[in-house]
N, C-alpha and C positions, 0 to 999 in steps of 0.2 A: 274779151277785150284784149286788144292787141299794145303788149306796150312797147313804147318808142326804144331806141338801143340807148341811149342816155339813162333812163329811166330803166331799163336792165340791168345798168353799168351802176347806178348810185344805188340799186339793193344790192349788188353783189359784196360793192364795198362796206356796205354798211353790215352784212353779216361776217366781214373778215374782220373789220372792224369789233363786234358782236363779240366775235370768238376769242379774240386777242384778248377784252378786257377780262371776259370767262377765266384766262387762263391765266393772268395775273392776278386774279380774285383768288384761283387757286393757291399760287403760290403764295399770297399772304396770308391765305387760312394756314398751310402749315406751316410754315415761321409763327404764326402766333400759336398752334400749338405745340410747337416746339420750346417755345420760349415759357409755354405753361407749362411744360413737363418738366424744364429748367427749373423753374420759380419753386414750382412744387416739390421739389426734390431738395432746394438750399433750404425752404422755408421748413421740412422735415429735419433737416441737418440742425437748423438753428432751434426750432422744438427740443430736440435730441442733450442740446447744450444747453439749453436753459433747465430741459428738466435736472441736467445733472449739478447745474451753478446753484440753481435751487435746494438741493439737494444736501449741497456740500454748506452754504449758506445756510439753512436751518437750524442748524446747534449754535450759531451765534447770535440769535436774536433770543427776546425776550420772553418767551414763550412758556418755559419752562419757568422760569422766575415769575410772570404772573401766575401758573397754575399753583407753584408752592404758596405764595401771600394770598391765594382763594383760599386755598385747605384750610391756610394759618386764622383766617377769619371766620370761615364756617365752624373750625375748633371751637373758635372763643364764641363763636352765638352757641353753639349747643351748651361750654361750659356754666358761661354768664344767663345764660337766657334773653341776652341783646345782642343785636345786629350791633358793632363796630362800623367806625367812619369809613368810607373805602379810602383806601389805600392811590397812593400816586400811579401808583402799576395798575391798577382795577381801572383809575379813571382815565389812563392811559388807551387801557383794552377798550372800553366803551366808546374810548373817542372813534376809535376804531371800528364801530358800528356794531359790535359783540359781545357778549358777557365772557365776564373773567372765568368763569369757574367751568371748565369743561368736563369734572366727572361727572359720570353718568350714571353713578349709583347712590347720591347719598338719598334721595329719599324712596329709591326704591320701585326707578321707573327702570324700563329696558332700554337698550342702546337704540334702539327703534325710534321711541318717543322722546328720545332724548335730538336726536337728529331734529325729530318735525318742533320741538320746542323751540331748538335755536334758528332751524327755519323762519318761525315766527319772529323772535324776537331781532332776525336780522332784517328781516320787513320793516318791523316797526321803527327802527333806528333808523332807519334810511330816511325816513320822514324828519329826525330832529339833525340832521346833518346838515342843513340851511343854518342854525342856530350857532350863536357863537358858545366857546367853550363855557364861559361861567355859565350862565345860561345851566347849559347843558347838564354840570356839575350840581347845579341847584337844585333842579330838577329829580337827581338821584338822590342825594341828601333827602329831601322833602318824602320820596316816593318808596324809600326807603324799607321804612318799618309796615307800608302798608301794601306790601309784594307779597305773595300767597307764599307760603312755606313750599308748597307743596310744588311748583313750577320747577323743572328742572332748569339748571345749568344751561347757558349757550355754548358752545367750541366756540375757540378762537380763531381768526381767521387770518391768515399772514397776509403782507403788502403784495406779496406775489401771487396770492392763491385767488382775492379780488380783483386781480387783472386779469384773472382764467377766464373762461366759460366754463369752463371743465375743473371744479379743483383739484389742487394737486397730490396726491395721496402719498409722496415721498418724502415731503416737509413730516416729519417723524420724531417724536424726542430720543431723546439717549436713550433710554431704557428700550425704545421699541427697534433700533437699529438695528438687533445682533440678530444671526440668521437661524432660525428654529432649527431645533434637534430632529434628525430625524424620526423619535420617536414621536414626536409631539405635532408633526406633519399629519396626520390621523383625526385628530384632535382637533386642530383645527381649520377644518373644512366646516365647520358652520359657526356663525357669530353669535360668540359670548354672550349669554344675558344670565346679565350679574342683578339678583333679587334682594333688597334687605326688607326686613319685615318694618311696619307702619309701627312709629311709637310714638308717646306724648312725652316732651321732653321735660311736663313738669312733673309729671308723676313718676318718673323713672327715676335709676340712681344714673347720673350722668357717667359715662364710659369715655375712653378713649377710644375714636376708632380707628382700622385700621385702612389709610389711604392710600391707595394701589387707584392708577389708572388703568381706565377699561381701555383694549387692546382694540374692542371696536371702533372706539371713537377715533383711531388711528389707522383703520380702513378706507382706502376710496369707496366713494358711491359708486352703486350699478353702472352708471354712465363713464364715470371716469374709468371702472376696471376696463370697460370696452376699450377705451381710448387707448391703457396699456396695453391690453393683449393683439390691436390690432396691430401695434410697431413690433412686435416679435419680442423672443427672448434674446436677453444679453446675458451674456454671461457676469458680465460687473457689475447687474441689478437684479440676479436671481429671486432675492426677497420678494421685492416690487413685483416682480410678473406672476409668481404664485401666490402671492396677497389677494394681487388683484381676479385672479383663476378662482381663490379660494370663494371671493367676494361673489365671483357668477354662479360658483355650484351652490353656493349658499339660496344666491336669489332661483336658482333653478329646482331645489330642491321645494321651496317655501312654497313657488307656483306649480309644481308638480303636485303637491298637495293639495293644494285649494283644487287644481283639476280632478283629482281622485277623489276630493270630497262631493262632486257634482258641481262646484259652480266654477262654469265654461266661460264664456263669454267670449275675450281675447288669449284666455290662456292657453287655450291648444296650439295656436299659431306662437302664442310668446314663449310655451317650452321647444317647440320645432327650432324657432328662430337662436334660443338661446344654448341649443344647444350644437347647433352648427360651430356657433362662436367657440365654444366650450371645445371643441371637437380639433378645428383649425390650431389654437391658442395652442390647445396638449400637443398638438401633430406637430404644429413648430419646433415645441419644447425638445420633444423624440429626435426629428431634425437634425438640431444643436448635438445632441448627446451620441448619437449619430455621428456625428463629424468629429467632434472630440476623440472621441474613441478610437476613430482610425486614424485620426494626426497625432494622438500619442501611443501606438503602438510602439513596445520597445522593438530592438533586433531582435532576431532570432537567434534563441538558445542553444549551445554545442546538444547536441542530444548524446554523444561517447561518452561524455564525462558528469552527465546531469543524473547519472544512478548513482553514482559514487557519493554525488553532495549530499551534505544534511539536508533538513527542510527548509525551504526557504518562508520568509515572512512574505504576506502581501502586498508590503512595500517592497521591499527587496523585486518581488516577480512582476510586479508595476507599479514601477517607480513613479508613472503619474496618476495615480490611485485617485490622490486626493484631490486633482482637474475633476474629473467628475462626478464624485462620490456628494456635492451639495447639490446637484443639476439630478443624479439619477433615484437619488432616497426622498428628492420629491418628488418625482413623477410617481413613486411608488405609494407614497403615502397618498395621493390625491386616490388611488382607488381605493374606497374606503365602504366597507359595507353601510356604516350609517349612512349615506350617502347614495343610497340605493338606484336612482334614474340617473347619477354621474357616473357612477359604477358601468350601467347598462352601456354609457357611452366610452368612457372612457377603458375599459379593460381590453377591449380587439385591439386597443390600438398598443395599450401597454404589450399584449402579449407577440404581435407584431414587431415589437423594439426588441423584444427578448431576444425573438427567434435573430434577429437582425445582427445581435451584438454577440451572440456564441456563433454567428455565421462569422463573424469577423475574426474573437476571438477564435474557437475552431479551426478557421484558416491559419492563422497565425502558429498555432500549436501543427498543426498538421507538416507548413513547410519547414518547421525546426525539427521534425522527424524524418525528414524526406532523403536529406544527406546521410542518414545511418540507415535509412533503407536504402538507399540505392547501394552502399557497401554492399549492405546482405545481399543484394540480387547480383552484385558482380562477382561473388567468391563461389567458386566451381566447388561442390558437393562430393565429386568421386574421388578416385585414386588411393589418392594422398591424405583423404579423411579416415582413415581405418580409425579404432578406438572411439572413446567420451575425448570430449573437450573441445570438441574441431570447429575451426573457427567461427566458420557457420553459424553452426548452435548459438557459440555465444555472443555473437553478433545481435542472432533474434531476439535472446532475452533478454539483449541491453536494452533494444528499441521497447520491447514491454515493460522492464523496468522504470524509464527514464517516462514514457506514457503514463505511471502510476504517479511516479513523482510530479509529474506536469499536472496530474489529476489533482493532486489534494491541496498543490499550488493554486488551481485554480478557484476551488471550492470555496479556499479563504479570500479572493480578490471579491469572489462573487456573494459573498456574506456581507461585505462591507461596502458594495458598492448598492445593491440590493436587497435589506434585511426579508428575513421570511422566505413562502415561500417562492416569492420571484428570484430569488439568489437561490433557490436549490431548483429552480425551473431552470434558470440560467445556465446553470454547472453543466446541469445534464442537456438540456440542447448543445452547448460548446463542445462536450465528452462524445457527444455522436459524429460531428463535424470532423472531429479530431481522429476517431476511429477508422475512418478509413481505410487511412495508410497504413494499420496494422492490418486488416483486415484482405487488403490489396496484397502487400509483403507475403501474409500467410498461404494465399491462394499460390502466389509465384512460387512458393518451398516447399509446398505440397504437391504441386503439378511437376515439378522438378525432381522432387522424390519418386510420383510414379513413374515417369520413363526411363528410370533407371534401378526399380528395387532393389536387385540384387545389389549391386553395386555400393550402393547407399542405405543398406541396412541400418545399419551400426549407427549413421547420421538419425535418418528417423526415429531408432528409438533412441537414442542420447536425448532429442528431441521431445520426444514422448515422455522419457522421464523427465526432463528439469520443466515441462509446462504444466506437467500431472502434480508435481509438489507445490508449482509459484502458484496453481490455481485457488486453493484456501485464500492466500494472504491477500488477492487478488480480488475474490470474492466479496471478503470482510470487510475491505476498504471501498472497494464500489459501492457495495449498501449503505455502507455508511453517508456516501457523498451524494449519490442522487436518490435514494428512501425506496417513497413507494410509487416510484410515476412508473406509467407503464411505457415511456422510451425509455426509461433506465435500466430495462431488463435486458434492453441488447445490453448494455455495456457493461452489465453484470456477469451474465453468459457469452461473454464475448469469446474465453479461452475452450466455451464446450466443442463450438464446430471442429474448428482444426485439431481438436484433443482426439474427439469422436473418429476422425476423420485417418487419423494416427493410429490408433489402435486400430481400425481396420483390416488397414496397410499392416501393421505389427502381424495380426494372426494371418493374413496373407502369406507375409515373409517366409514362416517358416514351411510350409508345403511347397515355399516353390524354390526353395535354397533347394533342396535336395532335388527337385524336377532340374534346374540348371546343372549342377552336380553331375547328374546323370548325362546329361547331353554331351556327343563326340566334340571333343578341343577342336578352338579354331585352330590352331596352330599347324600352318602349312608344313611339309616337310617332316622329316623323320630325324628326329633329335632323342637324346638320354637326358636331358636337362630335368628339372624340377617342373614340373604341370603347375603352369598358372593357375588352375583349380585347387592345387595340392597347397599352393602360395594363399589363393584369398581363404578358402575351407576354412585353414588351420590360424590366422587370421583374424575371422568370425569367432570361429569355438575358443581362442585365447582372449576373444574381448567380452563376448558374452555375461559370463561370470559379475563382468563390472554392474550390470542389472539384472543381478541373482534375482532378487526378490520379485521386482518388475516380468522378466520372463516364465517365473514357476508362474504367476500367475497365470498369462498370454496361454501358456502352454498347457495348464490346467483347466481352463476355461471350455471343454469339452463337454466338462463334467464326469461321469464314474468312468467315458473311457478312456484309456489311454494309448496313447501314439495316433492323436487323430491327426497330427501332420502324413502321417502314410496313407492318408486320403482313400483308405477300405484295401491298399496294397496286402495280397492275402499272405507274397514273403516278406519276410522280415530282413533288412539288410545287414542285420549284427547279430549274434545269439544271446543278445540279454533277452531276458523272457521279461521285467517287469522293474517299473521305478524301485521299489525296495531293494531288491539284491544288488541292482544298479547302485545306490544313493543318492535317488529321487529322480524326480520329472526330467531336472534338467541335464543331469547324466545320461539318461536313457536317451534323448534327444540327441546328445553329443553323439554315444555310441553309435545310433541308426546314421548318424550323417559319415560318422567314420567309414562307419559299411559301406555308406554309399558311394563314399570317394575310391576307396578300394575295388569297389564293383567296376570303377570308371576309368580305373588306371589298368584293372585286367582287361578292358575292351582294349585299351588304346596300346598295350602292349600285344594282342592279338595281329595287329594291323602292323608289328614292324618284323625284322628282321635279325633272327640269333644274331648274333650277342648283343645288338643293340636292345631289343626286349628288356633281355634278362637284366642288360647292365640300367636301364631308364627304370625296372620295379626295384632294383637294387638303389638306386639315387634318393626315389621318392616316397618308399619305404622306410630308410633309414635316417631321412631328417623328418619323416611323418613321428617318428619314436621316440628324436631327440629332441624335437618341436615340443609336445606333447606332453615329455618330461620336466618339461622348466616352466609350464605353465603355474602362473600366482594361486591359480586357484584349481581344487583338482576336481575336475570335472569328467576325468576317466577313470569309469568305472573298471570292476573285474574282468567282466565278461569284454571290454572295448580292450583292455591291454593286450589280455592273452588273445585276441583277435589279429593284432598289429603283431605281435611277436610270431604268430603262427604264419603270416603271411611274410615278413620277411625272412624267419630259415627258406620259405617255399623260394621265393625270390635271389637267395644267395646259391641255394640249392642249383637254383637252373643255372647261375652263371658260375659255379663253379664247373656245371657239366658240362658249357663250352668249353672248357680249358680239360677235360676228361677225352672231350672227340680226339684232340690234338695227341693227346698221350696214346689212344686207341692205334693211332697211325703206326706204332713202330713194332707193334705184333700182326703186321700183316704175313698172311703166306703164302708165298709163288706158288704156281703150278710149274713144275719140270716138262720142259720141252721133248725129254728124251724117259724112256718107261725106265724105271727103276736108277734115274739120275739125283742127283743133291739139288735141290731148291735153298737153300741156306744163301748162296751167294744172293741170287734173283731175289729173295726173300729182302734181306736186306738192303740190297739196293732200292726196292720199291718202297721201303718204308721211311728211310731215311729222306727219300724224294718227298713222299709226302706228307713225312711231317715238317720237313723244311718250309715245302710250300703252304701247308696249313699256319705254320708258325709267322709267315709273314704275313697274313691274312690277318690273324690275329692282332697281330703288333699294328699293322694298320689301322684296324678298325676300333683296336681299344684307346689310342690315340685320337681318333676323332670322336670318340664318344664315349671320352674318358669316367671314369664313377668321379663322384663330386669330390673338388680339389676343398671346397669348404669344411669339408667330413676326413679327417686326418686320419681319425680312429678307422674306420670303414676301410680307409684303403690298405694303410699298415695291416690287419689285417687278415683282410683278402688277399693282399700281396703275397703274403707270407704263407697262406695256406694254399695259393696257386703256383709260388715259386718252389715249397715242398716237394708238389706233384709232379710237376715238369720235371724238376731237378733229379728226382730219383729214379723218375723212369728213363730219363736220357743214359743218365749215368747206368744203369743194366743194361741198354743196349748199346751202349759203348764198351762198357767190357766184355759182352757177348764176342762181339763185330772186329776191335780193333787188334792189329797186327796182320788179320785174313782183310778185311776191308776197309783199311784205310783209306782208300779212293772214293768212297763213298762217307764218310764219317767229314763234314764241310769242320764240323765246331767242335770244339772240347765241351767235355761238363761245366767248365767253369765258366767258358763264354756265353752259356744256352743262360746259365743260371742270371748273369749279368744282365742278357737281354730282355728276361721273362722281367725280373726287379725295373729294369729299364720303363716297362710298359708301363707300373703302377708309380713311378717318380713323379 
C-alpha cells in the first residue's frame, strides 16, 4: 500500500515529534535524580544533627531521675514486703507508654529477656493510650500488687527515640558516656548478662542490694548498630560506632554458634551477610586511623644532633599521640580471641593497617635519615683521611646511632598507641621501612672502600672497629624492641653484613699493602724527593697501633702460621725470623712491610742516575728512621731497626762516593810526550781540568736534587763530612802544584771549601 505524501509528511512529524518528548522525559528523569541525590544527601546531614542534638540533649531529661525513684521503690518493696504508690516520675514514665524501672537484673533475667519484656509491655501500653490520664493512673494503682514479681522491668523510652524507626542508641546516661579503657575493649565484645540467684523475700534476711545499671540495656539493637555503622566512623563519636561494632560481633558470634551447633536454616546467609557489614564498618574504622596518622605526622627530625639527645618520651616524639591512641586501641581490642569468627574476619584487616602505618611511620623515620646520609655519601674517603676519627667514620655511626634512638622512640609510640602484640608487630614493621637507608648508606661505603683499598685502609678499619663494638649494644636493644618475630631478625642482624663484609676487606688489606708497595712509582721523571710510598707506608704503620688489638687479631687469624700476608712468598723481605723476637704478630708485619718498602726504593734507585740515586736513598732513608722513631707506639722491632740503620750507612756510603770520584780527579797521571821527559806539569794541568769540571757538575746536580732541606741534621752532617774530603784533598794538591803552576790552580783552598759548603746550604 502506497501512502499518499501528506500521510508520509504527518508520520515523519509525528516521530520528531516522538523523539522531542523522548528527550525531555529524559531530561526530567535526571533533574529529579539529581534533586534525589540532593534530598538525600541534606536529609543524611540533618540525621547527622539530630543524632548529635540528641545526643547532647540526653543528660537533661528525666531519665536518669526516674531510673533512681524505681530503684528507691523496688528497695522499699524487698525491705517492707509491699509494693509502695508510684511515684509522679513512674507515672510520668508510664504515661509515656514504658515502665519506669529499666534494670535488667533484679530478678535475675538476662539483658535478652529483659529487651523482649519491655517489647511486650510497650505493646500493651499502646492500647491504653486512647484512655485519659486518671483513668490510666487507676488502673496501675488497682493492677498494682497483682503484677507477677517475677516480669522484668521495661527501658524507658525518650520523646526522641519514639519518633525513630530505629532507636537511638546514643541517648546514654552519665555513667555510660565515658569512653572505655583500652583494656576493657577485650571484654567488651559480647553483652553483659548479669545473673542474680532466685530468692524468697520472706524467708530470707532482707539485704541491701547493690544497683548498678546493666551496660546492655544502653546498647542499640542489631538493627540500629547497622544504621551506625553504615554512616562511618567519626571521630567525635568513637564510643557509639564501636558499641554499635561490638553489638554486631556480638550478634555475629550468638549465630555463628547456633550455625556450628547444626541448626542452619537462615543462618549461614545471616553470618555471610553480617559479616560483610562487620568487615566494611572495621575497614572504615582503619580508614580514619589511616588518614589521622598521616595528617598528624610531625617534621622531620635533625638526625646530627638526635644521638647526642636523651631519650625522648612518646609524647614528646609524637606530639599527636593521643589523636589516635582512642581510635587505634579499639581497633585492636575488637580482635579478640573470645570472639573467634570476628577474629577470623577481622585480623587480615587489622594486620593490613599495621603493615600500613609502619609504612608511613617508616617513611617518616627514613626521610629524617636521608640528610645525614647524604653528608656521608658526599665526604670523599681518601687522601686526607689518614688515621681514626675521619669524618667519614663518624658520620656513619651518627646515622646508626640516631637510627637506635629513633628505634626505642618508636617502640614507645607504638606501645601506646597499640597495646600487646600489635604495638611490637608495629615497631618492627616500621624498623624495617626505616632500615633501608642505612642499609643503602652502607652498601655506598663499602663499594667506595673497594675501589680504592689501599688508599682507604685506615678508614675501613676505623670502621670496622667502632661498628664491631656498637654491635652488642645494638643487638641488646633490638631484641629487646621487636622479641621474637621473624622480620626482627633482619633488624637485629643488620650490623653482621657490612661487619662481615669489613673484615674481609680487613685480611684482604694487608697482602695487598705490600703487593702495591712493591709496584714501580708512578711518579714520572727522575727526582731525590721522598717516595709517595715512603709517605703513605710510614703513615699506615704509624696509625696502625691505634687498633693494636683489632689487627693481632686480623693478622693472627691464619692460625699456627705466620706471615700468611706473604702469601707462600718463599723470601722473606726483613730478617726477623718470627713474632717473638720481633714483639709479636704486629711488629713482625711492620718489619716485612719495612723490607718491602726498602726493596722498592732499591728498584727505583736502580732506574736513576749518580748522584741522584745515592742522594733520593739518602732522602728516603733518613726520614724512614726519623719517621719511625717518634712513632706513639713501638712497633719496630730489633731485627726492623738494625735493618733501616744498615741500609742507610749503605746509602750515605754511596753518596759520599760521589764526592770520592771528584777527589780521585786531582791524582791523575800524564803520559810524557817526549821518552824520559817530566809529566808533573801535564799531570797537573789535566787534573785540575778535571776536577774543576767534575766540581761543577756536582754543584749542579746537588742543587737540583738537593738532600732534604726538612732534615737539618742529615745535611750538617753530610756537609761537613764531604766538605772535610774536598777540602783536604784540594789543599795537597795545591801545595804540591802552586808556585810551578799557578796557571792552572783557577781557586784557593779556601774558595773550593766555600763552594763544596755552598752546595749543602
Amino acid at each position: 500500500m502506497t501512502l499518499a505524501p501528506h500521510e508520509s509528511g504527518l508520520s515523519r512529524s509525528f516521530a520528531v515529534e516522538d523523539n522531542t518528548d523522548l528527550a525531555l522525559l529524559d531530561q526530567h528523569l535526571l533533574k529529579t535524580n539529581t534533586l534525589t541525590k540532593h534530598m538525600t544527601t541534606i536529609l543524611h546531614q540533618l540525621d547527622t544533627r539530630l543524632s548529635r542534638l540528641d545526643k547532647s540533649i540526653g543528660k537533661l531529661g528525666i531519665r536518669e531521675i526516674t531510673r533512681q525513684s524505681s530503684n528507691l521503690d523496688a528497695a522499699l518493696e524487698i525491705l517492707t514486703g509491699t509494693r509502695p504508690a508510684p511515684t509522679a516520675l513512674s507515672h510520668k514514665a508510664s504515661y509515656g507508654g514504658s515502665s519506669v524501672n529499666s534494670h535488667a537484673g533484679v530478678n535475675g533475667t538476662s539483658s535478652r529477656a529483659t529487651s523482649k519484656a519491655g517489647s511486650r509491655a510497650a505493646s500493651s501500653s499502646g492500647h491504653q493510650r486512647g484512655l485519659s490520664s486518671s483513668h490510666t493512673f487507676g488502673n496501675l494503682a488497682a493492677e498494682a500488687p497483682a503484677k507477677d514479681p517475677t516480669t522484668p522491668p521495661v527501658p524507658s523510652i525518650s520523646v526522641m527515640e519514639r519518633g525513630r524507626a530505629v532507636p537511638r542508641p546514643d541517648v546514654v546516661p552519665r555513667w555510660a558516656t565515658e569512653t572505655p579503657t583500652p583494656s576493657s575493649t577485650n571484654s567488651s565484645t559480647t553483652r553483659t548478662r548479669v545473673t542474680t540467684p532466685q530468692t524468697n523475700t520472706a524467708a530470707t534476711t532482707p539485704q541491701q542490694p547493690a544497683w548498678t545499671p546493666n551496660a546492655a540495656s544502653d546498647l542499640p539493637s542489631p538493627g540500629g548498630a547497622r544504621a551506625i555503622v553504615s554512616r562511618g566512623p567519626d571521630i567525635m563519636s568513637i564510643g557509639e560506632y564501636f558499641g554499635a561494632l561490638e553489638v554486631l560481633i556480638a550478634d555475629l558470634e550468638h549465630m555463628n554458634q547456633g550455625l556450628a551447633e547444626g541448626r542452619g536454616g537462615t543462618r549461614e546467609q545471616g553470618v555471610a551477610e553480617l559479616s560483610g557489614v562487620i568487615e566494611h564498618g572495621y575497614g572504615s574504622a582503619v580508614q580514619l586511623l589511616l588518614k589521622l596518622v598521616r595528617d598528624t605526622l610531625p617534621r622531620p627530625f635533625d638526625a646530627a644532633t638526635l644521638a647526642d639527645s636523651p631519650p625522648s618520651s612518646a609524647q614528646a616524639w609524637y606530639p599527636q599521640l593521643t589523636t589516635i591512641i582512642p581510635l587505634s586501641t579499639r581497633l585492636v581490642g575488637l580482635v579478640n580471641p573470645n570472639t573467634p569468627k570476628a577474629m577470623d574476619v577481622l585480623q587480615p584487616i587489622l594486620n593490613n593497617c599495621i603493615s600500613d602505618i609502619a609504612s608511613i611511620r617508616g617513611d617518616w623515620i627514613r626521610r629524617s635519615l636521608s640528610s645525614l646520609a647524604a653528608r656521608t655519601d658526599e665526604v670523599n674517603g681518601g687522601g686526607s683521611w689518614e688515621g681514626r676519627g675521619g669524618e667519614k667514620v663518624k658520620l656513619v655511626m651518627r646515622l646508626w646511632e640516631s637510627f637506635l634512638v629513633a628505634a626505642d622512640a618508636e617502640a614507645s609510640v607504638a606501645q601506646h598507641a597499640m597495646p600487646g602484640d600489635a604495638g611490637q608487630a608495629l615497631v618492627t614493621f616500621t624498623l624495617v621501612h626505616a632500615l633501608t637507608v642505612l642499609t643503602s648508606t652502607m652498601n655506598q661505603v663499602v663499594a667506595q672502600i673497594k675501589r680504592s683499598l689501599s688508599a682507604q685502609t685506615l678508614v675501613m678499619l676505623d670502621l670496622f672497629s667502632c661498628l664491631a663494638s656498637f654491635q652488642p649494644r645494638y643487638e641488646n636493644k633490638m631484641a629487646s624492641i621487636v622479641g621474637q618475630l621473624p622480620e626482627g631478625r633482619d633488624i637485629v642482624g643488620a650490623p653482621n653484613a657490612p661487619i662481615q663484609t669489613l673484615r674481609g676487606l680487613a685480611l684482604r688489606s694487608f697482602p695487598e699493602r705490600l703487593v702495591d708497595i712493591r709496584a714501580p712509582s708512578r711518579n714520572s721523571g727522575m727526582s731525590a724527593a721522598i717516595d709517595d710510598t715512603t709517605h703513605s707506608t710510614l703513615a699506615f704503620l704509624e696509625a696502625l697501633p691505634s687498633f693494636g688489638p683489632l689487627v693481632e687479631g686480623l693478622l693472627r687469624s691464619g692460625g699456627s702460621h705466620e706471615r700468611t700476608w706473604l702469601m707462600g712468598m718463599k723470601d722473606h723481605p726483613s730478617p726477623a725470623r718470627n713474632a717473638a723476637e720481633e714483639g709479636g704478630t704486629l711488629n713482625l708485619y711492620a718489619a716485612d712491610t719495612l723490607g718491602t718498602l726498602l726493596i722498592h726504593l732499591d728498584q727505583q734507585a736502580k732506574t736513576m742516575r749518580r748522584p741522584i740515586s745515592s742522594t733520593y736513598l739518602l732522602n728516603n732513608l733518613s726520614y724512614i728512621r726519623n719517621t719511625t722513631s717518634s712513632f706513639n707506639a713501638d712497633i719496630i722491632g730489633p731485627a726492623a731497626e738494625d735493618m733501616m740503620n744498615r741500609h742507610f750507612r749503605e746509602a750515605k756510603s754511596q753518596y759520599i762516593g760521589d764526592w770520592q770520584a771528584l777527589v780521585q780527579t786531582l791524582s791523575i797521571q800524564a803520559q810524557s810526550r817526549f821518552p824520559g821527559g817530566s809529566t808533573d806539569k801535564q799531570s797537573a794541568k789535566e787534573s785540575a781540568a778535571a776536577f774543576f769540571e767534575k766540581l761543577v757538575d756536582l754543584e749542579y746536580t746537588c742543587r737540583q736534587h738537593p738532600l732534604s732541606r726538612q732534615d737539618i741534621d742529615l745535611r750538617d752532617r753530610v756537609s761537613a763530612e764531604v766538605t772535610e774530603l774536598v777540602s783536604s784533598a784540594y789543599q795537597a794538591f795545591w801545595t804540591k802544584a802552586h808556585g810551578k803552576y799557578d796557571k792552572y790552580l783557577k781557586y784557593s783552598p779556601e774558595e773550593i771549601q766555600r763552594r763544596v759548603q755552598a752546595v749543602f746550604r
